[in-house]
RODRENKE-966269 format. One record per atom (N, C-alpha, C, O, CB): chain; atom name; x, y, z. Coordinates in steps of 0.2 Angstrom, whole numbers, plus 5000, padded with zeros to 4 digits. Glycine has a CB too. Example, Ala and Ser with C-alpha at 12.3 -4.5 7.8 and 13.67 -1.06 7.14 Angstrom:
2
chaine_atome_u_v_w
A_N_5066_4972_5039 .
A_CA_5062_4978_5039 .
A_C_5066_4984_5039 .
A_O_5071_4983_5042 .
A_CB_5057_4978_5045 .
A_N_5064_4989_5035 .
A_CA_5068_4995_5036 .
A_C_5064_5000_5039 .
A_O_5067_5006_5040 .
A_CB_5070_4997_5029 .
This chain:
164
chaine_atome_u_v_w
A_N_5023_5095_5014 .
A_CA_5017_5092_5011 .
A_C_5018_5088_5005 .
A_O_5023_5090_5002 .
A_CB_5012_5098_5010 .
A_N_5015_5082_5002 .
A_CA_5017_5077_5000 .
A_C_5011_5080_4991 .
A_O_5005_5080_4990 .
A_CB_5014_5069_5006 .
A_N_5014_5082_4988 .
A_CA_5011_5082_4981 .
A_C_5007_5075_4978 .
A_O_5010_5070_4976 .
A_CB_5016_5083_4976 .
A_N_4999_5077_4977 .
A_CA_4996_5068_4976 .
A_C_4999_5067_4969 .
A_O_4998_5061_4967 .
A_CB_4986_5067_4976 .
A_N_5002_5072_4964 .
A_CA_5004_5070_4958 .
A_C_5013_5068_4956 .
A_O_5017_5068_4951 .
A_CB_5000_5075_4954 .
A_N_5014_5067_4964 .
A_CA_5021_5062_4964 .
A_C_5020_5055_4968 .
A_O_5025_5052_4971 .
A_CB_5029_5067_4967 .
A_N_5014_5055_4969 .
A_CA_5013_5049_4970 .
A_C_5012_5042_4965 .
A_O_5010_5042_4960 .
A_CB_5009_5050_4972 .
A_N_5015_5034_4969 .
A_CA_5015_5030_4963 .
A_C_5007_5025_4966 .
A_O_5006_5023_4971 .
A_CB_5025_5025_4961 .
A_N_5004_5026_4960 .
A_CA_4998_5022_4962 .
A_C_4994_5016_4961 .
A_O_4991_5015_4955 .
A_CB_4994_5026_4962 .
A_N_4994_5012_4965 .
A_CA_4994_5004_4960 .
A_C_4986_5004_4964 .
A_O_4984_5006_4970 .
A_CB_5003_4995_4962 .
A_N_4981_5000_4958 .
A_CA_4976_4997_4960 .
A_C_4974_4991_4961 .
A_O_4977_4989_4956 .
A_CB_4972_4999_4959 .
A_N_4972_4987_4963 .
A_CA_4970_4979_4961 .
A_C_4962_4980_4965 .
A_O_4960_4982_4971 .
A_CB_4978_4972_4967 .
A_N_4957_4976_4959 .
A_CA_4951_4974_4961 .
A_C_4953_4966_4961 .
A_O_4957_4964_4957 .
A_CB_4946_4977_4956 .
A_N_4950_4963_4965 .
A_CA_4950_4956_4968 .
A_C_4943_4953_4969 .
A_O_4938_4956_4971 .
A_CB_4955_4956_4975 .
A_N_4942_4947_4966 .
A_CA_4933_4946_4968 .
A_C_4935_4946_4976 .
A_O_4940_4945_4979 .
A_CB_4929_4936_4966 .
A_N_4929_4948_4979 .
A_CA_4927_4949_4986 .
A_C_4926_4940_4988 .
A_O_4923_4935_4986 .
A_CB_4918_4953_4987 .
A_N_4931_4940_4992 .
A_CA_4932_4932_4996 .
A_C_4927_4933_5001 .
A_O_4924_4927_5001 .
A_CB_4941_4930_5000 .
A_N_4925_4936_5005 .
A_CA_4922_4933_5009 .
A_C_4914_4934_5009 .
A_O_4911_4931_5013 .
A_CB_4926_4934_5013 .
A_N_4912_4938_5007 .
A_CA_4904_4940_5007 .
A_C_4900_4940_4999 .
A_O_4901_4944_4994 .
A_CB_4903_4947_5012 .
A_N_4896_4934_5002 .
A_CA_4892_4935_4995 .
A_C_4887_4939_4992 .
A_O_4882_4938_4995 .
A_CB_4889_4931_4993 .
A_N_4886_4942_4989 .
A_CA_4880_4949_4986 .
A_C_4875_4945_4989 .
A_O_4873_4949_4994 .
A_CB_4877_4951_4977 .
A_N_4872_4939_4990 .
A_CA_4866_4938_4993 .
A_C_4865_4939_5004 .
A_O_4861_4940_5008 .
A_CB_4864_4930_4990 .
A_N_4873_4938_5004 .
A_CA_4874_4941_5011 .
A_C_4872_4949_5013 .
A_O_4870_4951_5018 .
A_CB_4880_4940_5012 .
A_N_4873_4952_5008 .
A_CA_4877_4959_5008 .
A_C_4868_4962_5009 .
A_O_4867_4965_5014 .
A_CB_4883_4962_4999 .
A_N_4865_4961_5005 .
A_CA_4860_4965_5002 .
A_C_4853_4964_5005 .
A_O_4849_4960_5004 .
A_CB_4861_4964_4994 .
A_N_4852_4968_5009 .
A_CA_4845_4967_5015 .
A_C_4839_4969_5013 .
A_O_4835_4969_5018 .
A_CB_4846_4972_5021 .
A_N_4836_4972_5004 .
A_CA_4832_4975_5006 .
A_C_4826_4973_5000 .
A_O_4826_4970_4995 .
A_CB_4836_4980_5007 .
A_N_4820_4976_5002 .
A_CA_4815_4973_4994 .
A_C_4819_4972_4990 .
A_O_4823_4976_4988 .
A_CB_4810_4978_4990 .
A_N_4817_4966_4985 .
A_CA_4823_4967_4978 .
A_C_4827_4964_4978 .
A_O_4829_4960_4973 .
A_CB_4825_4972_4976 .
A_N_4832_4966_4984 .
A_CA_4839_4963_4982 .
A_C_4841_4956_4981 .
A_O_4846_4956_4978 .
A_CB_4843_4963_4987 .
A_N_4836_4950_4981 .
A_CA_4839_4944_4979 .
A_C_4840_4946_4970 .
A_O_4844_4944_4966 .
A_CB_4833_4938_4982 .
A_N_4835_4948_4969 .
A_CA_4836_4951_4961 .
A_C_4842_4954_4960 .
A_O_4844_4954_4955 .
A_CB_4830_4955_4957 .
A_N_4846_4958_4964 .
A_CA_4849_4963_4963 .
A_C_4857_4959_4964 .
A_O_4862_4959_4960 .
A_CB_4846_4970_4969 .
A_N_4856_4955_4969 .
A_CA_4860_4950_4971 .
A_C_4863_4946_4967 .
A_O_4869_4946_4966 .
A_CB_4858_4947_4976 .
A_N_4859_4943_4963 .
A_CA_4856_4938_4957 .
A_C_4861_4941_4951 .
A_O_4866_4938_4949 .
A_CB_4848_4940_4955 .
A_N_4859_4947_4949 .
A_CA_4862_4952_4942 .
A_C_4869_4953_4945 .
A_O_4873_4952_4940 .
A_CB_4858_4961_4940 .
A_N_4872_4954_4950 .
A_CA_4877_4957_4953 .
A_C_4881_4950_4952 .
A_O_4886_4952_4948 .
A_CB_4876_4959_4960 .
A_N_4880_4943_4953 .
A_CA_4884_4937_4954 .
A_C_4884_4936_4946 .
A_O_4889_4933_4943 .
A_CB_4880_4930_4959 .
A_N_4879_4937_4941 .
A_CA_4879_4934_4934 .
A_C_4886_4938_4931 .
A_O_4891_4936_4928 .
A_CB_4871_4936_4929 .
A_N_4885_4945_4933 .
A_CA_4889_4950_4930 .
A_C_4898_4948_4932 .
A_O_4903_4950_4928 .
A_CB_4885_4958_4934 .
A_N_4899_4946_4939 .
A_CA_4904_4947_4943 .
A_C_4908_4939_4939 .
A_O_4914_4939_4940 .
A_CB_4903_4947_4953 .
A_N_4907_4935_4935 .
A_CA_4909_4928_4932 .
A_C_4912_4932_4925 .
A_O_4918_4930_4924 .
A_CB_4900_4921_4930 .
A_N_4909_4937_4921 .
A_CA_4914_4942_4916 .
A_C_4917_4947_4919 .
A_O_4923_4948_4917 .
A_CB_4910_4946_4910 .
A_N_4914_4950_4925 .
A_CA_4917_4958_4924 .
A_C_4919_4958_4932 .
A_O_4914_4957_4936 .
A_CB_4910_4965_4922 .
A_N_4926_4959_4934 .
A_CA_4930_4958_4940 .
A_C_4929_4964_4944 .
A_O_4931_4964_4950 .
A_CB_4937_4957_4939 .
A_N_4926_4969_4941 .
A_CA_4923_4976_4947 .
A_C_4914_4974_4948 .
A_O_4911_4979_4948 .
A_CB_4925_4986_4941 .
A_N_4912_4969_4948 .
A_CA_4905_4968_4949 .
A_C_4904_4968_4955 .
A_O_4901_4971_4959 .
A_CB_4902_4964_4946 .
A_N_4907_4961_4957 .
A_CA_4908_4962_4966 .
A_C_4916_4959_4966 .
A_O_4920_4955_4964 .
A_CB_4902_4954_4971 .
A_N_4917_4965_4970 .
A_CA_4927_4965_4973 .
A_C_4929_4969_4978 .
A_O_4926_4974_4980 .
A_CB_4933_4967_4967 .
A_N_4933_4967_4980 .
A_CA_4938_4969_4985 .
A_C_4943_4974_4983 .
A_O_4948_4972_4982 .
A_CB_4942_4962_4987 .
A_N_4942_4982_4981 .
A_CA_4947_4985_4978 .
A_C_4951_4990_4982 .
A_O_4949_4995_4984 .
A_CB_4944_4987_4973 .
A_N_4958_4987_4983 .
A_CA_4965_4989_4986 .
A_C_4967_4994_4982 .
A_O_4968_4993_4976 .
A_CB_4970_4983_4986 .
A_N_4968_5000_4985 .
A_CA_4971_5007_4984 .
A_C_4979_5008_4987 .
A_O_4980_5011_4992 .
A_CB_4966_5012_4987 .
A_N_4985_5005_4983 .
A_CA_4991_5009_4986 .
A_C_4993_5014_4985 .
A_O_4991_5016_4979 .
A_CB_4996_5006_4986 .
A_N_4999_5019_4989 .
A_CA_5003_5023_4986 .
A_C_5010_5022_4988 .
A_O_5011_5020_4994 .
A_CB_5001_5030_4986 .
A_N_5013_5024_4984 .
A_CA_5021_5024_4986 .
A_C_5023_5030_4985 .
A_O_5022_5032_4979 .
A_CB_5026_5020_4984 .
A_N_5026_5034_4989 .
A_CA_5032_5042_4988 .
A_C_5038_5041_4994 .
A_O_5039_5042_5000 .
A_CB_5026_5053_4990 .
A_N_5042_5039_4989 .
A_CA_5049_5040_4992 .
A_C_5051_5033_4995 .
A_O_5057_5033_4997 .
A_CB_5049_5046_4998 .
A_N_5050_5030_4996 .
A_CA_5050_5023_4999 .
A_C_5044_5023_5006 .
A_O_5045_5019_5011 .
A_CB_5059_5022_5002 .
A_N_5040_5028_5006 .
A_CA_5035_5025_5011 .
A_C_5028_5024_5008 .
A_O_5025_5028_5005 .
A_CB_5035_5029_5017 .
A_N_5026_5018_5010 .
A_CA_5021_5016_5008 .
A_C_5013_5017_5011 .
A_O_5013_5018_5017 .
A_CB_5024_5010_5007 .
A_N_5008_5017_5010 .
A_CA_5000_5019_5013 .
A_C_4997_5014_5007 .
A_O_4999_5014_5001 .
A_CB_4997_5028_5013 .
A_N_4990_5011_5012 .
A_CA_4987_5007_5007 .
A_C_4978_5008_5011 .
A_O_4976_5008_5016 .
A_CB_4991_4998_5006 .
A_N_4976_5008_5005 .
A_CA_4968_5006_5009 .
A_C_4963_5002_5005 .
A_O_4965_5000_5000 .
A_CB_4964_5013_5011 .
A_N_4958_5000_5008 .
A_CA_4954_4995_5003 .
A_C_4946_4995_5004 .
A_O_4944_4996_5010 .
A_CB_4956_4988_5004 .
A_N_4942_4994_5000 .
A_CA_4936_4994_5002 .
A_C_4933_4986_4998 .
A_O_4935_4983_4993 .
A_CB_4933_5002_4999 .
A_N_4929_4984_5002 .
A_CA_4927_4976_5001 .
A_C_4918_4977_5000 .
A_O_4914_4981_5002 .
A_CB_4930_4971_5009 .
A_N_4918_4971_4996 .
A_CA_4909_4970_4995 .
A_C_4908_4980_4991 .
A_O_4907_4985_4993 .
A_CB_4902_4970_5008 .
A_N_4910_4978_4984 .
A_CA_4908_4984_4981 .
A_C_4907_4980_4975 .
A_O_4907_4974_4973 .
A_CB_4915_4991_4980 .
A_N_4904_4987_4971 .
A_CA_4899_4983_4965 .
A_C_4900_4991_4959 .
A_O_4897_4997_4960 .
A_CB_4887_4979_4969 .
A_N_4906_4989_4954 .
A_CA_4905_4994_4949 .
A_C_4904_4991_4942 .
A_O_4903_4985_4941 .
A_CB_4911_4998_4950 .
A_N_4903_4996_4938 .
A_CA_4901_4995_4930 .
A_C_4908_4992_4927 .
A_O_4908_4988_4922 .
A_CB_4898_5004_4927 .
A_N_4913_4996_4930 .
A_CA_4920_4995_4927 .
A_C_4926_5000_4930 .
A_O_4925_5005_4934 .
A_CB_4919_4997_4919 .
A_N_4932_4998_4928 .
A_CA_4937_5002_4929 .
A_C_4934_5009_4931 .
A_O_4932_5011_4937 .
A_CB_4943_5001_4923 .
A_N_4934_5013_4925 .
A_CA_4932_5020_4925 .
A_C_4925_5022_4931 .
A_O_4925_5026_4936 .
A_CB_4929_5022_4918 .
A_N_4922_5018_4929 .
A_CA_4915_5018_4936 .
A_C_4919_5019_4944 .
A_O_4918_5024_4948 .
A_CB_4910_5009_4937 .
A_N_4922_5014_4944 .
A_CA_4927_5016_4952 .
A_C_4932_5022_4952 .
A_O_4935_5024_4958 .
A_CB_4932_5009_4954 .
A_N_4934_5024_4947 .
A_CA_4939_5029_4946 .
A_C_4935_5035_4948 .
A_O_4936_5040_4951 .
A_CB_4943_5030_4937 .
A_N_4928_5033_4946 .
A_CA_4923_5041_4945 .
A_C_4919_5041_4952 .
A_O_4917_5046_4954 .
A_CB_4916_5040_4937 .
A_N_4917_5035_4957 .
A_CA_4915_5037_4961 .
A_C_4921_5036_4967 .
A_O_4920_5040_4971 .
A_CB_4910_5034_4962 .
A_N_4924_5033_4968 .
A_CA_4928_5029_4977 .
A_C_4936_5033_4973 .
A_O_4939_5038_4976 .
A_CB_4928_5016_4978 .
A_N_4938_5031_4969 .
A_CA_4947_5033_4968 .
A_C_4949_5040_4970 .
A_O_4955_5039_4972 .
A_CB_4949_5033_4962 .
A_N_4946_5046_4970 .
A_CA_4949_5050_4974 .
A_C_4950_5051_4982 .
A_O_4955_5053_4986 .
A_CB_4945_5055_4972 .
A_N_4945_5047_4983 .
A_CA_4943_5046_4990 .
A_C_4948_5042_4995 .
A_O_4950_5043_5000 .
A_CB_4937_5043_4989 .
A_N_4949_5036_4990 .
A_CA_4955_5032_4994 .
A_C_4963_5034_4991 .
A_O_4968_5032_4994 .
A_CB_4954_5023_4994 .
A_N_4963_5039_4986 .
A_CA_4970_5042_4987 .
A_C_4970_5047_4991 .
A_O_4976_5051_4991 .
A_CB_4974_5044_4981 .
A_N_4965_5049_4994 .
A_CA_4967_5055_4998 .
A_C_4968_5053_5002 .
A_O_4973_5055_5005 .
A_CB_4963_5060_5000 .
A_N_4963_5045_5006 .
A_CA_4967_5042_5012 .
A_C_4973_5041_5013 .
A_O_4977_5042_5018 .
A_CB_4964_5037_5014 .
A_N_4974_5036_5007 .
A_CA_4983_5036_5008 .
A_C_4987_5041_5008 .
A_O_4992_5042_5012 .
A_CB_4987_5033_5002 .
A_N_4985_5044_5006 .
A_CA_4990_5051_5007 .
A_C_4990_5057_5012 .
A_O_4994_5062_5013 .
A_CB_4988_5055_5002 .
A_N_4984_5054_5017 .
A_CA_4983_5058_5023 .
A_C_4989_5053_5029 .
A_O_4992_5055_5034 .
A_CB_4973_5058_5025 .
A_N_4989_5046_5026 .
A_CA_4993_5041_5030 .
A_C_4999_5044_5029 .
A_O_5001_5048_5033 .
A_CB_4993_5034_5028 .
A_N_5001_5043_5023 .
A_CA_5009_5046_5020 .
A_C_5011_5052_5025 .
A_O_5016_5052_5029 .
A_CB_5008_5048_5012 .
A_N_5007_5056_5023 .
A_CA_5007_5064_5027 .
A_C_5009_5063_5035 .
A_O_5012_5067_5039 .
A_CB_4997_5069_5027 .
A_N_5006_5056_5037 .
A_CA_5006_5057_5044 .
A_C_5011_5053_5046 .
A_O_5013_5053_5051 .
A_CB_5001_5056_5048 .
A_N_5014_5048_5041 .
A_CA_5020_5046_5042 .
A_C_5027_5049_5043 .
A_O_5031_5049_5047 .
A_CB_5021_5043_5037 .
A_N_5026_5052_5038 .
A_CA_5031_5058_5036 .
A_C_5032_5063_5043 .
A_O_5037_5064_5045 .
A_CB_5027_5063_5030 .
A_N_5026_5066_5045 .
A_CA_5027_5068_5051 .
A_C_5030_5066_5056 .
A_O_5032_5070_5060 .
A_CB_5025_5069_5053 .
A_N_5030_5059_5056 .
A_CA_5030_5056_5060 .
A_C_5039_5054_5062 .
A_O_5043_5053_5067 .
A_CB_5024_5050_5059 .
A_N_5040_5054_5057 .
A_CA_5046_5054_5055 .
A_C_5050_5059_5056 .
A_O_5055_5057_5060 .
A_CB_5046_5054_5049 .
A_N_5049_5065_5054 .
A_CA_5051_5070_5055 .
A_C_5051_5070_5063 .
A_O_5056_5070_5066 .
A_CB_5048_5075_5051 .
A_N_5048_5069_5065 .
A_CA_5047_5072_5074 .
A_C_5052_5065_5076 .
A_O_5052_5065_5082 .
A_CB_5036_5072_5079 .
A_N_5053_5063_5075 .
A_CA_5058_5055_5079 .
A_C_5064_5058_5075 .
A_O_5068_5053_5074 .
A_CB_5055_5044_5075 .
A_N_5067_5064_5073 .
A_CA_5074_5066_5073 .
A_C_5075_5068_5069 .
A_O_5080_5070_5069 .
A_CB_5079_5063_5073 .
A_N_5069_5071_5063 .
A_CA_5073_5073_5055 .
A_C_5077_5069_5053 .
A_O_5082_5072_5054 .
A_CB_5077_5079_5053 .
A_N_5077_5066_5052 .
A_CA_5083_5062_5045 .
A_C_5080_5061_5040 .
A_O_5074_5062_5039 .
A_CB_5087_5054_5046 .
A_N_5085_5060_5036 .
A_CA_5084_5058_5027 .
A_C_5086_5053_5027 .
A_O_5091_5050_5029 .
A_CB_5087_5062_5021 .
A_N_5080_5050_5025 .
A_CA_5083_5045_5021 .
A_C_5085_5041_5014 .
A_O_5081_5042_5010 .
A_CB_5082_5042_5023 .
A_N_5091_5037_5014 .
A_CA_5093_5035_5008 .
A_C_5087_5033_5003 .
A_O_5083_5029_5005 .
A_CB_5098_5030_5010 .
A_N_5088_5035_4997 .
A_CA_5084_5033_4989 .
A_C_5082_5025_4992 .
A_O_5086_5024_4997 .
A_CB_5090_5033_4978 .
A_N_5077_5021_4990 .
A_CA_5077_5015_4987 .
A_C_5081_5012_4981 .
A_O_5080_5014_4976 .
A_CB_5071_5015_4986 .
A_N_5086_5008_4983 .
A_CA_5091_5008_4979 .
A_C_5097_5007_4983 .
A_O_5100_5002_4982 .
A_CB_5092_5013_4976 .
A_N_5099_5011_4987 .
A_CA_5104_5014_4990 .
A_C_5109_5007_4993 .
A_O_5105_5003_4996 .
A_CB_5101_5021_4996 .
A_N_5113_5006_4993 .
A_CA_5116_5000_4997 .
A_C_5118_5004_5006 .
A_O_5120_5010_5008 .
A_CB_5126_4998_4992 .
A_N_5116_4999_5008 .
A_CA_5116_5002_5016 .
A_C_5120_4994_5019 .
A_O_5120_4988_5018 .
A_CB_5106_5004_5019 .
A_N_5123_4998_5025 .
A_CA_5125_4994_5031 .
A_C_5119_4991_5035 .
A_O_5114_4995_5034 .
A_CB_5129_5000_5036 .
A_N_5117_4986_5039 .
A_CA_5114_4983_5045 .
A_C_5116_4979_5048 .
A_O_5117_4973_5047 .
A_CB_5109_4980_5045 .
A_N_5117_4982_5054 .
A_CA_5119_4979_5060 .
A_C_5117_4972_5061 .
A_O_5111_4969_5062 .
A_CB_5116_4983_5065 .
A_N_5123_4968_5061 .
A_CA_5122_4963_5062 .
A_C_5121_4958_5055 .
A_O_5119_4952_5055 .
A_CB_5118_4964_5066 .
A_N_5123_4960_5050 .
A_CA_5126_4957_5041 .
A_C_5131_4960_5042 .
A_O_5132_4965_5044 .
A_CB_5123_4959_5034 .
A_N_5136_4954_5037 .
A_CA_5143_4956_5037 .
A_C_5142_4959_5029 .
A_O_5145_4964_5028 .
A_CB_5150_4949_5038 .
A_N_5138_4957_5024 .
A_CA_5138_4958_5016 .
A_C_5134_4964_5017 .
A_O_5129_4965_5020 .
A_CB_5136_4951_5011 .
A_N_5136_4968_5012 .
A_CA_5130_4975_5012 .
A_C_5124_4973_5010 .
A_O_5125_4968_5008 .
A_CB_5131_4982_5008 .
A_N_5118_4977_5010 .
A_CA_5110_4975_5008 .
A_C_5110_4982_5004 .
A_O_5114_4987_5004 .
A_CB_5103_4974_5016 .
A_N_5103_4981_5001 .
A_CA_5100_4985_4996 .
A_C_5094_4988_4999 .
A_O_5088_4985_4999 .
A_CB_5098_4981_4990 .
A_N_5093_4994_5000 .
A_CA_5086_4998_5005 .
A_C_5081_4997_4998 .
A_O_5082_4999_4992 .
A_CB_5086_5008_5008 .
A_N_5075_4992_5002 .
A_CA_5070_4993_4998 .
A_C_5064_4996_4997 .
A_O_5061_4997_4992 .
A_CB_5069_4991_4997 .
A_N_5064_4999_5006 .
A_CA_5058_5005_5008 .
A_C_5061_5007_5015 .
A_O_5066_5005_5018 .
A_CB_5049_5003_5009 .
A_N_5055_5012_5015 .
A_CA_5057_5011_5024 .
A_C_5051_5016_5025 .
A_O_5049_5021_5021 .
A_CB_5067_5015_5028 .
A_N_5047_5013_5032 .
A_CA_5042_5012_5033 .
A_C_5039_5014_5040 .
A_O_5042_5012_5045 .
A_CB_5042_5007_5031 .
A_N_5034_5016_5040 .
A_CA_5033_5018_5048 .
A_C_5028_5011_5050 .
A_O_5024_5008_5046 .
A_CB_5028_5027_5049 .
A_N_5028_5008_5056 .
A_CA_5026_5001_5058 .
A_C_5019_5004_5062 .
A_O_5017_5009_5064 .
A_CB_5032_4996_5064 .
A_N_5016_4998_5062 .
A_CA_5008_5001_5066 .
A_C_5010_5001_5074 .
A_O_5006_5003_5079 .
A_CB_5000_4994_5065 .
A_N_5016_4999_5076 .
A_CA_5017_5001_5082 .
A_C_5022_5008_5083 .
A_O_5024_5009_5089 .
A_CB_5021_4995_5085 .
A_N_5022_5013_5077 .
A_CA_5025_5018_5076 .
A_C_5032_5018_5078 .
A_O_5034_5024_5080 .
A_CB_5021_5022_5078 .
A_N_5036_5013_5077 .
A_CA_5042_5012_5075 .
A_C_5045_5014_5068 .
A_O_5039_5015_5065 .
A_CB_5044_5005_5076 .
A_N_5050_5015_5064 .
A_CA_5053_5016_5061 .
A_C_5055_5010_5057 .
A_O_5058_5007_5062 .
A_CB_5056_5020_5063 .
A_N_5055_5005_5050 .
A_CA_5059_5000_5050 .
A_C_5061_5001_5041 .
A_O_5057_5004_5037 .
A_CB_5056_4993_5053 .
A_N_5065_4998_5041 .
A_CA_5068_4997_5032 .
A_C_5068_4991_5031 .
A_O_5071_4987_5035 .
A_CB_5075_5000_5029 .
A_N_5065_4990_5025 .
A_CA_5065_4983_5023 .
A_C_5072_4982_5016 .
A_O_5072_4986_5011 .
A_CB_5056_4981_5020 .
A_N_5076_4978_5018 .
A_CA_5083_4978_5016 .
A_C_5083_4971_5010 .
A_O_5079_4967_5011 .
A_CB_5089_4977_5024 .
A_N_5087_4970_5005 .
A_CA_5090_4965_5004 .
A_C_5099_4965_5003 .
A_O_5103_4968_5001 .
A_CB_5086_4965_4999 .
A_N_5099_4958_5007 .
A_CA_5106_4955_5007 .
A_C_5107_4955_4998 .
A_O_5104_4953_4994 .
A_CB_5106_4947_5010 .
A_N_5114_4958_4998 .
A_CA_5116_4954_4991 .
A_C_5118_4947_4992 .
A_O_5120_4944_4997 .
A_CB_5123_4958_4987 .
A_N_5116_4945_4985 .
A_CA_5117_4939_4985 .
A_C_5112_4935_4985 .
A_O_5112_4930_4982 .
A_CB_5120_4938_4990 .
A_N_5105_4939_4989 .
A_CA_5101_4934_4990 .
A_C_5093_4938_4989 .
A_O_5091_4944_4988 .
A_CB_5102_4932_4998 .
A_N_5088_4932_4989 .
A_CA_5083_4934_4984 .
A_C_5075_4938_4989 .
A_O_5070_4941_4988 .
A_CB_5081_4926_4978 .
A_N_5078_4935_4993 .
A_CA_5071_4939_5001 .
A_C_5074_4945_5003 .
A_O_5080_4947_5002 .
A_CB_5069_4932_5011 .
A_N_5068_4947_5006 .
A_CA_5068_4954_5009 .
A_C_5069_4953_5017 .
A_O_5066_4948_5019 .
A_CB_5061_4957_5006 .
A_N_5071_4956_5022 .
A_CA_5071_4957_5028 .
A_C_5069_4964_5032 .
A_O_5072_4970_5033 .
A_CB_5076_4955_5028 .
A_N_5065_4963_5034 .
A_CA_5063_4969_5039 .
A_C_5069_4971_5046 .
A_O_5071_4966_5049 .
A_CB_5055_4967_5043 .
A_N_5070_4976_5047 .
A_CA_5075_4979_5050 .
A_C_5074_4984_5052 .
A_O_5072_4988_5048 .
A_CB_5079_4979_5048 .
A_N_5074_4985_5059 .
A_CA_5072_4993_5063 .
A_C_5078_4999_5060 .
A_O_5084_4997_5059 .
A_CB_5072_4993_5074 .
A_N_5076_5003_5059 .
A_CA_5079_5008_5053 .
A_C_5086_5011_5059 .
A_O_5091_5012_5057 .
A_CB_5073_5016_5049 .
A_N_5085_5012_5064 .
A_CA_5088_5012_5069 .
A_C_5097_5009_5068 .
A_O_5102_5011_5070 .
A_CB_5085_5010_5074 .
A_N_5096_5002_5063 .
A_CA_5101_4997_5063 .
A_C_5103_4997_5055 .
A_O_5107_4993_5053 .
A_CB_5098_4990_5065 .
A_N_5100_5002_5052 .
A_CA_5103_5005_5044 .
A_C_5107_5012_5046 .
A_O_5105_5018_5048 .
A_CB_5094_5007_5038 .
A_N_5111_5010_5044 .
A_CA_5117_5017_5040 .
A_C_5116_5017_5034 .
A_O_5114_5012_5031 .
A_CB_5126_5017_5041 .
A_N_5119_5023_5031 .
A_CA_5123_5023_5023 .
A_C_5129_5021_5020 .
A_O_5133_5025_5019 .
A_CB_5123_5028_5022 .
A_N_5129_5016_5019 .
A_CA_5136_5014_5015 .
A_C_5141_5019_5010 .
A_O_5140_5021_5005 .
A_CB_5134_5008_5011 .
A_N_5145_5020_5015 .
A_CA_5148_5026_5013 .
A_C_5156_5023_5012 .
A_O_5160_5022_5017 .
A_CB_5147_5032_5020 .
A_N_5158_5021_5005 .
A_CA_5165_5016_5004 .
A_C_5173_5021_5006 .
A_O_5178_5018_5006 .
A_CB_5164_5014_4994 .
A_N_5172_5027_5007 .
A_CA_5177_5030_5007 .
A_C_5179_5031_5016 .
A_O_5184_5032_5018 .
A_CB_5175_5036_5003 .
A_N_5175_5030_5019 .
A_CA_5176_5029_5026 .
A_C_5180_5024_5028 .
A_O_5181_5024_5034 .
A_CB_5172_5028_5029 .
């Protein structure tokens, strides 16, 4: 079981791209409501937005989001929705993990770790590794040398082990 307080948790509120408060809101009033919501959202970036919940523990990652939301402020969203979507990521994580565990137990190498892939001659740098929505296994590697990232089925990562 995954401790939610070794989790790393990044938030981003984003204006809501695609629906406008006067779309959103169906009911007596709302054009007024709609109205305050758009005046407010031009100062205050949690008035109407799009707010993305990640976590990272260990190199695997879970993300969730909720779109067309309308808060007072940072703390306002901390106080209603933020427990809420770190429990989801962490129900993800949990089931990654499992998931993981059942496809062989292995461990795997820190983020960091210099690793072998099949099919590079120069070593790479693990920079997660990650369960796919097709529930494959993959690590996303960097080449030394070079400044992109590449996805790679983890199956094709060893540990670089210099004494061998």
């Amino acid at each position: 079981m995954i401790d939610k307080s070794d989790l790393n948790i990044t938030i981003i509120a984003e204006p809501e791209p695609y629906v406008r408060p006067h779309e959103q809101f169906c009911y007596p009033g709302s054009d007024e409501d709609a109205d305050e919501i758009e005046r407010q959202a031009e100062w205050n970036e949690w008035a109407w937005c799009n707010v993305a919940v990640s976590a990272e523990w260990n190199g695997l990652e879970a993300e969730t989001s909720l779109g067309c939301c309308t808060y007072r402020d940072r703390e306002d969203f901390m106080k209603r929705d933020y427990d809420d979507m770190v429990d989801e990521c962490l129900t993800e994580l949990e089931e990654k993990l499992e998931t993981i565990r059942n496809a062989g137990g292995w461990i795997a190498p820190l983020p960091g770790a210099t690793v072998n892939v099949i099919g590079y001659e120069e070593k790479c740098v693990l920079y997660s590794v990650y369960l796919g929505m097709d529930k494959d296994i993959y690590a996303k590697v960097r080449r030394r040398g070079h400044d992109d990232y590449t996805v790679v089925p983890y199956s094709h990562v060893t540990i670089y082990n210099p004494l061998a």
